[in-house]
Backbone as a chain_set.jsonl record, in Angstrom:
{"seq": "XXXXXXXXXXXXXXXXXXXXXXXXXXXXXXXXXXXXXXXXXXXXXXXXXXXXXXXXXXXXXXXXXXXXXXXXXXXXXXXXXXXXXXXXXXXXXXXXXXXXXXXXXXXXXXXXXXXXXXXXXXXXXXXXXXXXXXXXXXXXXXXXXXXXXXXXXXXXXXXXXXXXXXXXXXXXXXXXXXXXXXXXXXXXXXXXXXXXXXXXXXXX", "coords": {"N": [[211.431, 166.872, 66.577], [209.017, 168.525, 65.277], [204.931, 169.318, 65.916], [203.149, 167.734, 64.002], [202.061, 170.04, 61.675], [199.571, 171.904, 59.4], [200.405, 172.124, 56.263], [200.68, 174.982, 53.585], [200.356, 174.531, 50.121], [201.629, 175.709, 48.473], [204.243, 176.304, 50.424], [204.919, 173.87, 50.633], [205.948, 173.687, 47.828], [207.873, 175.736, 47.562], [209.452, 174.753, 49.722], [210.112, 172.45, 48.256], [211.601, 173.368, 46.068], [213.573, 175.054, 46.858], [215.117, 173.172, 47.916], [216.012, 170.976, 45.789], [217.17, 172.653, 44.487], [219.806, 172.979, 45.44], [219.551, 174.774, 47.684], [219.011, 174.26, 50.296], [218.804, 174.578, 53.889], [218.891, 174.376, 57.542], [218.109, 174.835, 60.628], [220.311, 175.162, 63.119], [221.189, 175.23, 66.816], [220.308, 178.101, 66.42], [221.494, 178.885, 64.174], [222.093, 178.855, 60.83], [222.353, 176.494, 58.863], [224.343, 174.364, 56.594], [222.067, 171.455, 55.236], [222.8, 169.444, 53.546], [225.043, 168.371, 51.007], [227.305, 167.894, 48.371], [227.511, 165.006, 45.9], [226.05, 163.444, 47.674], [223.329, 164.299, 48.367], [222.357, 165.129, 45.978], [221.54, 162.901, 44.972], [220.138, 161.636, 46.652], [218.082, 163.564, 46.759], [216.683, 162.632, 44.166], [215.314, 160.86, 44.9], [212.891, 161.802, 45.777], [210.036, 162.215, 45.084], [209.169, 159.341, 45.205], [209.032, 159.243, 47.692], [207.585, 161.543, 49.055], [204.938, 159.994, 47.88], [205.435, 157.442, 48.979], [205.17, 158.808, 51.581], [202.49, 160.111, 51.962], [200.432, 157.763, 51.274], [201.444, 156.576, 53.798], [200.321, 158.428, 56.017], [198.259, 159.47, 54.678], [197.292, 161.99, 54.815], [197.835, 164.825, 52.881], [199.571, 167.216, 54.07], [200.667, 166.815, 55.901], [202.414, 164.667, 55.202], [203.991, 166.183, 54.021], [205.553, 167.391, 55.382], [206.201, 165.414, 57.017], [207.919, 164.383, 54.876], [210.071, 166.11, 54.61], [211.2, 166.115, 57.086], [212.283, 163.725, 56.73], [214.501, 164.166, 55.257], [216.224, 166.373, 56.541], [216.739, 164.746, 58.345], [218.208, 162.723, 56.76], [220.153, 164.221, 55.918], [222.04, 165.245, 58.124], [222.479, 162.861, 59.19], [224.018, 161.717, 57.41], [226.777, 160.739, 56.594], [226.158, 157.568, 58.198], [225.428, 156.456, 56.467], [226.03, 153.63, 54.218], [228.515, 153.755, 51.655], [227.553, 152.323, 48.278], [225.674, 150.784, 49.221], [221.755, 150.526, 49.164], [220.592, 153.356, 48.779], [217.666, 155.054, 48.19], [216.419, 152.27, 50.184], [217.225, 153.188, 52.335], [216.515, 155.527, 52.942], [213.517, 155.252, 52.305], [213.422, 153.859, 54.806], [214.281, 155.645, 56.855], [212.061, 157.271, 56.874], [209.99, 155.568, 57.252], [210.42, 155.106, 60.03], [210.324, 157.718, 61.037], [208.179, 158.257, 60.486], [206.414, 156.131, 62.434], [207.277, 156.498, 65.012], [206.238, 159.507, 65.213], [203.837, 159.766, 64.199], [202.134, 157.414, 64.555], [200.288, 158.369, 67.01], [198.697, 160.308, 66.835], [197.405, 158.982, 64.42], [196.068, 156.698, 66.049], [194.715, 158.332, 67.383], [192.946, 159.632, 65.399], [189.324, 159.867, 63.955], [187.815, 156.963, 64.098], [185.874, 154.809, 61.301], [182.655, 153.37, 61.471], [183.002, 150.683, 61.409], [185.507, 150.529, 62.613], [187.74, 151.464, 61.578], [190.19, 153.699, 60.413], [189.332, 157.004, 59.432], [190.597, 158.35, 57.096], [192.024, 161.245, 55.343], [192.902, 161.171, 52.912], [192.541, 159.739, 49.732], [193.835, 156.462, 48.726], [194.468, 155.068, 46.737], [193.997, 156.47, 43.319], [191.085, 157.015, 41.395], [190.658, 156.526, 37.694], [189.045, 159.169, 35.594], [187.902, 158.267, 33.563], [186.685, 155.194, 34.436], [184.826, 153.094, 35.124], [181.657, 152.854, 37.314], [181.512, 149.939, 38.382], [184.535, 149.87, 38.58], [185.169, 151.794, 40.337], [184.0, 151.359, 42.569], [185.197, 148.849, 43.088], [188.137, 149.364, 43.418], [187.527, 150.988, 45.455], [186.705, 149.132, 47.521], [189.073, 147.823, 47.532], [190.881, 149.929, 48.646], [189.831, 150.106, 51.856], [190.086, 147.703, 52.256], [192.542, 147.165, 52.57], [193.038, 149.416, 54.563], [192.58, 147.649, 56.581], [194.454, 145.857, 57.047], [197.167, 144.935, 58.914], [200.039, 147.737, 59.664], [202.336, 146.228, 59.193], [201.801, 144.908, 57.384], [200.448, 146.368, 55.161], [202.199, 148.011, 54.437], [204.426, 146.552, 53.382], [202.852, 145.418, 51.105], [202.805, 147.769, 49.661], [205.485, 148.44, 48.907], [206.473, 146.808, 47.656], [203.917, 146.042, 45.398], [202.885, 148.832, 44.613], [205.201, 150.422, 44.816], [207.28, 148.764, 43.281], [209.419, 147.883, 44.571], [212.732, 146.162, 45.236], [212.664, 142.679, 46.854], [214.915, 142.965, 48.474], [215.386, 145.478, 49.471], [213.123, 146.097, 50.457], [213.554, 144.671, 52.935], [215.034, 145.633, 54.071], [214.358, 148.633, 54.183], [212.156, 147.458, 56.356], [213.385, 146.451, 58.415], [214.267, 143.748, 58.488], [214.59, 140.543, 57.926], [214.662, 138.976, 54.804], [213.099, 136.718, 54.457], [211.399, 136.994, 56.022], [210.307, 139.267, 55.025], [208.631, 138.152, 52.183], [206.971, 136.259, 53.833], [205.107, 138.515, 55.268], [204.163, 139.637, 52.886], [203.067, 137.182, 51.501], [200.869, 136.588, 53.27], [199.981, 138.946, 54.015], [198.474, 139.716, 51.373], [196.991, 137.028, 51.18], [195.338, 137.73, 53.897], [194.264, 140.435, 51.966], [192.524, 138.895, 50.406], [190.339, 137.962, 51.455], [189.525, 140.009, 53.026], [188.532, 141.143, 50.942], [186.871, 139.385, 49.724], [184.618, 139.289, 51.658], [183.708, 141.577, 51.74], [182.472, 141.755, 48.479], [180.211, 140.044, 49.215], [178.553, 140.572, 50.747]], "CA": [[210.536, 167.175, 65.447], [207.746, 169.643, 65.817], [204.151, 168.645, 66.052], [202.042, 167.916, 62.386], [200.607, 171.495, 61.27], [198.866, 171.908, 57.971], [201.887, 173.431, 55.307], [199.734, 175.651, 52.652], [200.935, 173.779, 48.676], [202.551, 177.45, 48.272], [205.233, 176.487, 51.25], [205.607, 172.43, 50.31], [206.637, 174.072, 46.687], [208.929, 176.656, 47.738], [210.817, 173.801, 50.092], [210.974, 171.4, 47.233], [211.999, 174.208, 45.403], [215.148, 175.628, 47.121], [215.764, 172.182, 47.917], [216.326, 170.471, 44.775], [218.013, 174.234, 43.591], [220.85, 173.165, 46.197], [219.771, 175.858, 48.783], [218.084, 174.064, 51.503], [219.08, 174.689, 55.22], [218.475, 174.085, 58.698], [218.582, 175.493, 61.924], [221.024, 174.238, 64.249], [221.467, 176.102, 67.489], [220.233, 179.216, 65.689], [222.837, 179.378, 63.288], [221.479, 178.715, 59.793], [223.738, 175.595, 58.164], [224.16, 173.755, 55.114], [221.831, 169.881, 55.769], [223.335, 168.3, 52.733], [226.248, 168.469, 50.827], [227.49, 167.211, 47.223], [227.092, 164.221, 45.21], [224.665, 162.394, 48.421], [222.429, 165.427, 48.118], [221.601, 165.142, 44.638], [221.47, 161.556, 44.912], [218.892, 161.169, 47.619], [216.796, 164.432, 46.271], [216.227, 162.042, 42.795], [214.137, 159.896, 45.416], [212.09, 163.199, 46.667], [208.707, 162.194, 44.321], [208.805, 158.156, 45.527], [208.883, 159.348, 49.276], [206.316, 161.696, 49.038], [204.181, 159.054, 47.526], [205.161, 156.375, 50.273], [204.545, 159.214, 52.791], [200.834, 159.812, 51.79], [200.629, 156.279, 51.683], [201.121, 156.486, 55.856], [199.853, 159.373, 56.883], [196.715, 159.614, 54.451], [197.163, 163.175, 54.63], [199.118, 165.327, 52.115], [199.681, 168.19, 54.55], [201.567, 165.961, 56.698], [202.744, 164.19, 54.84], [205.146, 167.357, 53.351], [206.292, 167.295, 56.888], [207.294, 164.058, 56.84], [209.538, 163.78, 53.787], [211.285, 167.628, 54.984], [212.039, 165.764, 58.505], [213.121, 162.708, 56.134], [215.617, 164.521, 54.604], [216.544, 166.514, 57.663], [217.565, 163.118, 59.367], [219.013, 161.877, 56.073], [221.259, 164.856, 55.292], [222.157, 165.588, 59.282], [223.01, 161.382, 59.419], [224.642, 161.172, 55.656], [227.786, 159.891, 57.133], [225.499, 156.999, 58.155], [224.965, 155.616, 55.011], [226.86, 152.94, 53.496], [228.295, 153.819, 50.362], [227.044, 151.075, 47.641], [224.006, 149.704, 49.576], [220.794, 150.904, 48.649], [219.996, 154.863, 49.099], [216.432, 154.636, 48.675], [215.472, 151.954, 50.853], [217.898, 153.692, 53.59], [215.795, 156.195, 52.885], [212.676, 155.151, 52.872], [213.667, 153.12, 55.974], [214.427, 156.746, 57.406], [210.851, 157.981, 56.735], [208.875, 155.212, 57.987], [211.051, 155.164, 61.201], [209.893, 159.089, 61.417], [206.287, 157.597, 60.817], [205.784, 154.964, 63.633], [207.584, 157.29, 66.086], [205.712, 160.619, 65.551], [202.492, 160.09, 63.774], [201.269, 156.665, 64.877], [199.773, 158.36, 68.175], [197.614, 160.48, 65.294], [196.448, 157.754, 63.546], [195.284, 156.275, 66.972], [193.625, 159.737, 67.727], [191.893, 159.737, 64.137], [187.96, 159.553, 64.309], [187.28, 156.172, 63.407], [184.802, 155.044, 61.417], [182.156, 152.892, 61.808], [183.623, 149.62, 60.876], [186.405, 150.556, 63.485], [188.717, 151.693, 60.672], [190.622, 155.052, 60.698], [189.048, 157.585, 58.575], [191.898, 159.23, 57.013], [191.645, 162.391, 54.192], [193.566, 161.265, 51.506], [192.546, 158.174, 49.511], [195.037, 155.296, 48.862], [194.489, 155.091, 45.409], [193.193, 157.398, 42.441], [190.722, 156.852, 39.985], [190.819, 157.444, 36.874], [188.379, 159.943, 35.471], [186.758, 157.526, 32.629], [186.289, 154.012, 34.908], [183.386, 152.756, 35.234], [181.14, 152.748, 38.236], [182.017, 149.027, 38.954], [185.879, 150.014, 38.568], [185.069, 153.004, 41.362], [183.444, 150.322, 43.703], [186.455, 147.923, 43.332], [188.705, 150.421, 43.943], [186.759, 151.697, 46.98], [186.975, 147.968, 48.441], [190.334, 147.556, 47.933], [191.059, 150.77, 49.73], [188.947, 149.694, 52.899], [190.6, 146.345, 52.923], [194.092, 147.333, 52.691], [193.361, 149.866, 55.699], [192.243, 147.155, 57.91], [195.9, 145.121, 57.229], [198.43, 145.507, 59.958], [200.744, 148.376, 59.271], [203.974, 146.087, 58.841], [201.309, 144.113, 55.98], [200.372, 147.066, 54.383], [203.595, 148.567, 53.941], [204.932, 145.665, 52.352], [202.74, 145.383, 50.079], [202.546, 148.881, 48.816], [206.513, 148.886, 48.367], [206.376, 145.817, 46.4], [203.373, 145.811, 44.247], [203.006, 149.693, 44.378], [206.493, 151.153, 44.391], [207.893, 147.985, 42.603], [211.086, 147.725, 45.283], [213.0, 144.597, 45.639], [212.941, 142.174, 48.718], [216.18, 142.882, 49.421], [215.151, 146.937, 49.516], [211.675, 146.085, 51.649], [214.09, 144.066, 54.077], [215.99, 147.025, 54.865], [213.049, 149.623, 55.034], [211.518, 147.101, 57.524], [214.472, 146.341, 58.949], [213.894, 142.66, 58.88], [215.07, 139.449, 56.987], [213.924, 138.558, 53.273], [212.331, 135.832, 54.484], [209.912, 137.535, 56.466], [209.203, 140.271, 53.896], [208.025, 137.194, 51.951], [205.717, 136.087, 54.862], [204.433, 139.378, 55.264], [203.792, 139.816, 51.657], [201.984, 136.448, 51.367], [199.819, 137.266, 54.638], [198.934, 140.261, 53.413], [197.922, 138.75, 50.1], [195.972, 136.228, 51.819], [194.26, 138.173, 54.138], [193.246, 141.121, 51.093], [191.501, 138.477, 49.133], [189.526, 137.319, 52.19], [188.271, 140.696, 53.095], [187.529, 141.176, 49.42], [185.843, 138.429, 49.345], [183.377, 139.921, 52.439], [182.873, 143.385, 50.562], [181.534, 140.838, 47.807], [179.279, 139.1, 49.713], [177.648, 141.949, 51.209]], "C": [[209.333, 167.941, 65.952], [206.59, 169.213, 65.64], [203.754, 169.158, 64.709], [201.41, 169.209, 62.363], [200.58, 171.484, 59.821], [199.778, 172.952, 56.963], [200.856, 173.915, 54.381], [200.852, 174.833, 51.178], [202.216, 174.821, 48.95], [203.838, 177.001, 48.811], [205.576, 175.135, 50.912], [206.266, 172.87, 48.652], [207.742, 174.918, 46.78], [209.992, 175.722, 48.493], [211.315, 173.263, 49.193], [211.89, 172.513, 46.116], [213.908, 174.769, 45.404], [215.909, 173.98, 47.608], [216.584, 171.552, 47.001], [217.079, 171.418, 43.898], [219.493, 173.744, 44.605], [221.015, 174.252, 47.215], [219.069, 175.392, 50.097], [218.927, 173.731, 52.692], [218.317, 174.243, 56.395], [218.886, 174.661, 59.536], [219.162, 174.813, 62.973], [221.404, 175.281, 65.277], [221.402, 177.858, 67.041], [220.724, 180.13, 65.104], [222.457, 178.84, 62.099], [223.115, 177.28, 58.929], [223.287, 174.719, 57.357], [223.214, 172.095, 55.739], [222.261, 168.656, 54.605], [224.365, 168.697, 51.55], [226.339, 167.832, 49.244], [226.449, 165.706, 46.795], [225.961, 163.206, 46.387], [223.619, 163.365, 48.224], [221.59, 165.029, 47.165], [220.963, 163.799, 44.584], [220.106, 160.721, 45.817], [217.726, 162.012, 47.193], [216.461, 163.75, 44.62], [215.093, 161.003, 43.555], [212.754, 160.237, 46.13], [210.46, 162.23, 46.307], [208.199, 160.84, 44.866], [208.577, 158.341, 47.071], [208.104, 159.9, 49.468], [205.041, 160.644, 48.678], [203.623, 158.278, 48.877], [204.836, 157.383, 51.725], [203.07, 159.49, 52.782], [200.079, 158.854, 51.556], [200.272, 156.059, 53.257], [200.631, 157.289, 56.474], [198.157, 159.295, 56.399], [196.751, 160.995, 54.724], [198.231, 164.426, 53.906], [199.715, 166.509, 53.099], [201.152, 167.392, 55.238], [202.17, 165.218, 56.099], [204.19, 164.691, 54.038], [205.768, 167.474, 54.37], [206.69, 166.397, 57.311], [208.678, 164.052, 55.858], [210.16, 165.2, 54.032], [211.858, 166.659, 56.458], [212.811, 164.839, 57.807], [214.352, 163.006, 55.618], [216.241, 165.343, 55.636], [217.737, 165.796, 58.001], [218.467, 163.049, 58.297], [220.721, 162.642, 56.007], [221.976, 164.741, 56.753], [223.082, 164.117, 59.37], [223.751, 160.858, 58.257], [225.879, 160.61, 56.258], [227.265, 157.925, 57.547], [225.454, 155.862, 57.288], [226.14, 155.18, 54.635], [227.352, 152.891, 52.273], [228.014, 152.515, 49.585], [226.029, 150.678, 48.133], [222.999, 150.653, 49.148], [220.051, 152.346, 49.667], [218.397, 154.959, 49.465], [215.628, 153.972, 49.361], [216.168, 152.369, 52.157], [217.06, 155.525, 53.879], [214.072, 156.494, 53.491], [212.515, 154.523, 54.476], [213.356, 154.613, 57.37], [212.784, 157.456, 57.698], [210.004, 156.992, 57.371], [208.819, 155.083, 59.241], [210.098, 156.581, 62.017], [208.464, 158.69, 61.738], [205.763, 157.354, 61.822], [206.516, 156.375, 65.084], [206.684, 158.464, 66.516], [203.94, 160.482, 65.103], [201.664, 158.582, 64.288], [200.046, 157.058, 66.092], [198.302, 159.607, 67.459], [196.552, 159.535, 64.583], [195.318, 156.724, 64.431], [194.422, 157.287, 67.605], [192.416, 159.797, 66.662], [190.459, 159.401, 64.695], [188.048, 157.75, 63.665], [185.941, 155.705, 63.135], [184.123, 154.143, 61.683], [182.404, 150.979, 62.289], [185.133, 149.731, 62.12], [187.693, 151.026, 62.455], [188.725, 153.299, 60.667], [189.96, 155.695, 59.169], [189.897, 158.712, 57.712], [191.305, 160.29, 56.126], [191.825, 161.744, 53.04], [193.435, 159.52, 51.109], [193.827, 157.374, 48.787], [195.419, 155.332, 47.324], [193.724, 156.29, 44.402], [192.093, 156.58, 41.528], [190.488, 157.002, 39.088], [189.588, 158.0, 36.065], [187.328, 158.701, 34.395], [186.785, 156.559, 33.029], [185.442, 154.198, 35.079], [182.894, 152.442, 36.828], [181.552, 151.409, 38.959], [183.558, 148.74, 39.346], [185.787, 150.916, 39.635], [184.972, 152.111, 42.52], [184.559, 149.297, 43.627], [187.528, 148.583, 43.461], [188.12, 150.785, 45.883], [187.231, 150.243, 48.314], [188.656, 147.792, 48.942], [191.177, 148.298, 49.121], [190.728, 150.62, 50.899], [189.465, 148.473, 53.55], [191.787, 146.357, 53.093], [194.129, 148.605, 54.132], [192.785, 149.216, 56.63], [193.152, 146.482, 57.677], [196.571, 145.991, 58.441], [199.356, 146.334, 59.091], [202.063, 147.906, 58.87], [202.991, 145.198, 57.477], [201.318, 145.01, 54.949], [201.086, 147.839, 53.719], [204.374, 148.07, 52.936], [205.175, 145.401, 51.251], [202.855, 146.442, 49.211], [204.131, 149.087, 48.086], [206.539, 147.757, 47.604], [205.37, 145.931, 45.138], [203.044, 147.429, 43.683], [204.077, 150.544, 43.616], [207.809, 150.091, 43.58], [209.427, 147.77, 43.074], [211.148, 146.215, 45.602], [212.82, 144.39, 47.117], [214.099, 142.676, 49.251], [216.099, 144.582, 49.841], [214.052, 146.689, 51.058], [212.547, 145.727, 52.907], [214.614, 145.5, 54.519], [215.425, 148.28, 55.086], [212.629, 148.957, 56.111], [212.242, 146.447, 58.369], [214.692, 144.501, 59.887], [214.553, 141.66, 57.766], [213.972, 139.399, 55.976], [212.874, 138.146, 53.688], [210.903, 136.481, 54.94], [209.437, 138.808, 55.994], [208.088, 139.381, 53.459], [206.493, 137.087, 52.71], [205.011, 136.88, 54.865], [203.917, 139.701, 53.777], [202.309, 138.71, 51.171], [200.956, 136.82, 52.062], [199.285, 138.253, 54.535], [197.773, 139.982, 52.239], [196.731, 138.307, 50.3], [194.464, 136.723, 52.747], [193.457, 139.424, 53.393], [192.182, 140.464, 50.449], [190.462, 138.295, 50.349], [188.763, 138.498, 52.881], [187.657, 141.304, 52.048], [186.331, 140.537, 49.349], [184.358, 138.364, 50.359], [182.804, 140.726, 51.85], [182.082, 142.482, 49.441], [180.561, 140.053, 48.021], [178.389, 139.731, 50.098], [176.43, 142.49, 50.779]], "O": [[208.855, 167.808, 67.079], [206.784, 168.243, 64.906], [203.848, 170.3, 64.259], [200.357, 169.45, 62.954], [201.519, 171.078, 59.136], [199.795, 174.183, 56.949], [199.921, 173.115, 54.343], [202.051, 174.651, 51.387], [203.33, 174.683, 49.456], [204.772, 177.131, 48.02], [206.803, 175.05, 50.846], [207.232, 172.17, 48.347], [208.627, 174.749, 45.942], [211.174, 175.744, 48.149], [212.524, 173.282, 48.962], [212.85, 172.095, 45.47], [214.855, 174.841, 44.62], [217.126, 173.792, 47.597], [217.792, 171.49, 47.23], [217.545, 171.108, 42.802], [220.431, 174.47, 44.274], [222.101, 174.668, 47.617], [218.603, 176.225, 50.874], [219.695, 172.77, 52.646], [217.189, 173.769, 56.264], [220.024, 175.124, 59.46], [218.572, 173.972, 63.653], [221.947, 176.283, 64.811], [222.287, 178.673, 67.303], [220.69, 181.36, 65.153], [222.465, 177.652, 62.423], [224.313, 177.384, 58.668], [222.131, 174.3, 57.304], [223.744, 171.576, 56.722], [222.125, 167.436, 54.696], [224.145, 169.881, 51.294], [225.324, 167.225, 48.9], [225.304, 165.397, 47.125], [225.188, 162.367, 45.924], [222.734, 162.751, 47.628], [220.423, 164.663, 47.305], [219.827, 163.69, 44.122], [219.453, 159.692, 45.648], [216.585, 161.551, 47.176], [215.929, 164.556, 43.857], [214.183, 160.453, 42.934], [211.918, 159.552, 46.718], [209.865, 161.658, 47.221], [206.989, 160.798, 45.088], [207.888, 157.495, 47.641], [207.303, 159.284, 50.169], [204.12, 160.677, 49.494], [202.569, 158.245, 49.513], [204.369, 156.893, 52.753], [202.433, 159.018, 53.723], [198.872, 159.087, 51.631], [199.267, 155.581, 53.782], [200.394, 157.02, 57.651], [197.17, 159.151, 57.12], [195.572, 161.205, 55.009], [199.266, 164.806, 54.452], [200.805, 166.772, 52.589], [202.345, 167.527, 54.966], [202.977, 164.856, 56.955], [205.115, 164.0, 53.609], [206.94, 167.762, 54.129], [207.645, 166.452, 58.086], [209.876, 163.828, 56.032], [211.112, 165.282, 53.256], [213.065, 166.664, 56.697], [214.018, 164.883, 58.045], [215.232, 162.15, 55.533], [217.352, 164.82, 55.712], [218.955, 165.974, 57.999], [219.632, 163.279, 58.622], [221.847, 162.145, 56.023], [222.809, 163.846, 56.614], [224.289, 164.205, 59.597], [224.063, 159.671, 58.163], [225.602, 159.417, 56.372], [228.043, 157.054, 57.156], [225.448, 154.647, 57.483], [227.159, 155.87, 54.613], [226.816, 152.057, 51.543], [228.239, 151.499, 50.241], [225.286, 150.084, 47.351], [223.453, 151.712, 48.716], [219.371, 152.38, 50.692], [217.922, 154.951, 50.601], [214.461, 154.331, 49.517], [215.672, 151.87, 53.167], [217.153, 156.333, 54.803], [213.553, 157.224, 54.335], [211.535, 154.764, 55.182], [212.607, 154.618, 58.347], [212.517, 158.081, 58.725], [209.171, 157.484, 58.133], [207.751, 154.954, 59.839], [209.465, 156.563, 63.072], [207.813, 158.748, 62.781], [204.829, 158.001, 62.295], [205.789, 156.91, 65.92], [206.33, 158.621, 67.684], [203.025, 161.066, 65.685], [200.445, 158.715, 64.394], [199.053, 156.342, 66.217], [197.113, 159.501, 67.76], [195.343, 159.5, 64.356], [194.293, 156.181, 64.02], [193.465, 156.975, 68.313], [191.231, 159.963, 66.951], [190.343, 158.755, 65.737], [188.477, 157.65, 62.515], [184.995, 155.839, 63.911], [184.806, 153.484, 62.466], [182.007, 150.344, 63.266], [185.691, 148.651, 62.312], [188.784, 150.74, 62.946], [187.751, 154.034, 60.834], [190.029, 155.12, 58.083], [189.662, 159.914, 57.837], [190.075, 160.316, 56.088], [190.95, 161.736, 52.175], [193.87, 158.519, 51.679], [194.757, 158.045, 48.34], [196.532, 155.595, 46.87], [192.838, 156.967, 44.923], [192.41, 155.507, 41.015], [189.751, 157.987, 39.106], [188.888, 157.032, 35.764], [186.149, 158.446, 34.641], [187.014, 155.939, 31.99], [184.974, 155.326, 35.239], [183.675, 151.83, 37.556], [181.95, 151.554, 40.115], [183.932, 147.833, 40.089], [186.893, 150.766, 40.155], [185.84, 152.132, 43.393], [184.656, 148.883, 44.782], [188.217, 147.673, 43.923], [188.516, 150.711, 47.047], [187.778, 150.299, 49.416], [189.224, 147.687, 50.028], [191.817, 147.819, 50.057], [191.625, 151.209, 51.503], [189.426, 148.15, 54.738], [192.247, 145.497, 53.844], [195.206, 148.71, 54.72], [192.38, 149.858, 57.599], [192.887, 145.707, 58.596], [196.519, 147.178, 58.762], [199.59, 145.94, 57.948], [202.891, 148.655, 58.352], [203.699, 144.863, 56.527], [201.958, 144.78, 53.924], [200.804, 148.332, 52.626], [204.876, 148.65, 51.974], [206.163, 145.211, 50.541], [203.004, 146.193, 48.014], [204.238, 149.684, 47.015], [206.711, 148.122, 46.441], [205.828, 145.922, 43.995], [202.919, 147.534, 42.463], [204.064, 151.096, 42.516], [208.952, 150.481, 43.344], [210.388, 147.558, 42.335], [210.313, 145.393, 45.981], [212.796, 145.139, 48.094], [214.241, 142.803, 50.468], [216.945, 144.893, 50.679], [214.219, 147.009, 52.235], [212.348, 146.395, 53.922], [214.268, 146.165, 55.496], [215.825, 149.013, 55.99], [212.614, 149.676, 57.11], [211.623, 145.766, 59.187], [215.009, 144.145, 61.022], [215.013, 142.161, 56.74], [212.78, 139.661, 56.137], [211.8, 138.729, 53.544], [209.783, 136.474, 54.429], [208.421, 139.373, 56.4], [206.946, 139.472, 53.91], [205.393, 137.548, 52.407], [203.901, 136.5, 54.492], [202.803, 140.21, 53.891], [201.187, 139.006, 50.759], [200.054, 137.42, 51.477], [198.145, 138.495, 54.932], [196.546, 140.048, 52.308], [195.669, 138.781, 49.896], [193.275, 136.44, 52.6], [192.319, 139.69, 53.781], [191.176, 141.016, 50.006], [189.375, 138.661, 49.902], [187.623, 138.307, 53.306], [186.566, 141.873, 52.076], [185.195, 140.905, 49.05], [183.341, 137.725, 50.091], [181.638, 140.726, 51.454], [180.861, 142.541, 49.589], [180.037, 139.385, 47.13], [177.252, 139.414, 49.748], [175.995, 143.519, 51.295]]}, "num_chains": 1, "name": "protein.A"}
């Protein structure tokens, strides 16, 4: 995989573009060849919009983050044999992308400036808000954001595919390539420790 550079919108629209048109290639030994094929094709590019999501989610930066879900699909189409027909596309998917994550960009995220608080200062915030909330809805927002990037990366993940992207346990298990049970755990534990640095930002 090639190192994170900044894609201009222009060039993340023109991939998704010929992608989802059924024209998207790859270079293999510098011979231009098909990376995905019939009915898995279509089938995995219906999950394009939820992977972007969960990739700006981990990176915190949309640039990179367009360079994530093109390697994601890369891998996916390149490894489609891989895949089990009947089990679950999307979290073999996302599984695929956060794999790409921890491998290439964690050594990024440990480069990041951090900021004062010892917490990575990323670009791209976690959540939106929406244009008519109220100043105290901005500031609870803001916390939440702050406290969910000081969770461990297997907490925060968790939670975002559960209470974010609304995926079952039995999906999370197989993105994190771990038993139910200890989605669970990690879910509670996460839980547990958001309210408790909530409950600092409130005290403050």
């Amino acid at each position: 995989m090639r190192s994170c550079t900044a894609r201009s919108a222009s060039s993340w629209r023109t991939w998704r573009t010929t992608t989802t048109s059924g024209r998207a290639t790859t270079r293999s030994g510098g011979s231009r060849t098909e990376v995905g094929s019939g009915d898995f094709q279509q089938q995995a590019l219906r999950h394009l919009d939820a992977l972007h999501n969960f990739a700006v989610y981990l990176t915190r930066n949309p640039p990179e983050a367009d360079d994530l879900v093109q390697e994601t699909y890369v891998r996916a189409f390149r490894f489609s044999h891989r895949f089990e027909p009947g089990t679950h596309l999307r979290a073999w998917l996302f599984q695929i992308l956060r794999n790409t994550f921890l491998t290439f960009y964690r050594l990024r995220e440990r480069e990041s400036a951090l900021a004062a608080n010892g917490v990575p200062d990323w670009d791209a915030p976690m959540f939106h808000d929406a244009p008519e909330e109220s100043a105290s809805a901005v500031d609870a927002h803001t916390d939440l954001e702050r406290a969910m990037r000081r969770l461990p990366e297997e907490f925060r993940t968790v939670l975002l595919l559960a209470e974010v992207e609304g995926m079952p346990l039995e999906e999370i298990a197989r993105v994190m390539a771990c038993p139910v049970g200890t989605v669970k755990s990690r879910i509670f534990r996460a839980k547990e420790r958001l309210r408790a640095l909530l409950r600092d930002y409130e005290g403050r």
